[in-house]
C-alpha positions as CSV (number, residue, x, y, z in Angstrom):
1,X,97.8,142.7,192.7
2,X,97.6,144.5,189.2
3,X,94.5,145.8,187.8
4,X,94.8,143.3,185.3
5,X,95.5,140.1,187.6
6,X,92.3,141.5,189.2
7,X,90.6,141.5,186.2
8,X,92.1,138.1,185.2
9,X,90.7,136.7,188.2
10,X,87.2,138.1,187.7
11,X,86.9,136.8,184.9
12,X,87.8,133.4,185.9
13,X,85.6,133.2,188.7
14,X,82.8,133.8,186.6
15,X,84.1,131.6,184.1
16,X,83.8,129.0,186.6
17,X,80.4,130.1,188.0
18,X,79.3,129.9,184.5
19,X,80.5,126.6,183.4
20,X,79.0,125.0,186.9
21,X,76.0,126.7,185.8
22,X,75.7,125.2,182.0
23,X,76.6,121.7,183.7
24,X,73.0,122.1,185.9
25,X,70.9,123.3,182.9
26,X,72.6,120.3,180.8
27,X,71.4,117.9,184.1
28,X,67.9,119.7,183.8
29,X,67.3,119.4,180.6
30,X,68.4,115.7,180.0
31,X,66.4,114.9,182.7
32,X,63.5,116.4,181.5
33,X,63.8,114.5,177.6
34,X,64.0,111.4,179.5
35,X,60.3,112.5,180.8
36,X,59.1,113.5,178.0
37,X,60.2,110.5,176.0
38,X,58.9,108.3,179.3
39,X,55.3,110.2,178.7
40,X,55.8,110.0,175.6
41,X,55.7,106.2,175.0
42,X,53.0,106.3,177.9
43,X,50.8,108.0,175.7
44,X,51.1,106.2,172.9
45,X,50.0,103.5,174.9
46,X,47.3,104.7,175.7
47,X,46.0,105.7,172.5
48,X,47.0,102.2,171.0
49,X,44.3,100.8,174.1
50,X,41.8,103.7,173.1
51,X,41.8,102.6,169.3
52,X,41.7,99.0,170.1
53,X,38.6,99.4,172.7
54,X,40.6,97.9,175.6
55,X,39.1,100.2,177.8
56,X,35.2,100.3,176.7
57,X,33.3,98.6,179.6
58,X,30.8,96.0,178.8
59,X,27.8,97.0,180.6
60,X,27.0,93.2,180.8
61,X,30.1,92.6,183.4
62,X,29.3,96.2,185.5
63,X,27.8,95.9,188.7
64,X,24.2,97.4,189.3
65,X,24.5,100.4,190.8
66,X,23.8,100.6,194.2
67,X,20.3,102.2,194.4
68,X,18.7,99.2,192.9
């Protein structure tokens, strides 16, 4: 084999290596936008319920606490 074809193939090997590699970061990534845009919408959720007071107990409905 010429010094070239070696070359040549080197090249394409890490050609290869490197396109495999880009493909994983693109999986990686997309996967992590859809958890941030999941989170996200979670989060605005949650601050939605905040605003409207879903979550402020009545102290009416809560139980006595247990030492009385």
């Amino acid at each position: 084999m010429t010094e070239f074809a070696t070359r040549l193939e080197a090249l394409e090997t890490r050609i290869a290596f490197q396109d495999q590699t880009i493909e994983e970061l693109n999986a990686t990534i997309t996967a992590q936008w859809r958890q941030i845009d999941l989170l996200t919408r979670k989060l605005e959720i949650v601050e939605e319920q905040v605003r409207s007071g879903v979550h402020i107990a009545d102290p009416g409905t809560e139980p006595p606490p247990p030492h009385y």
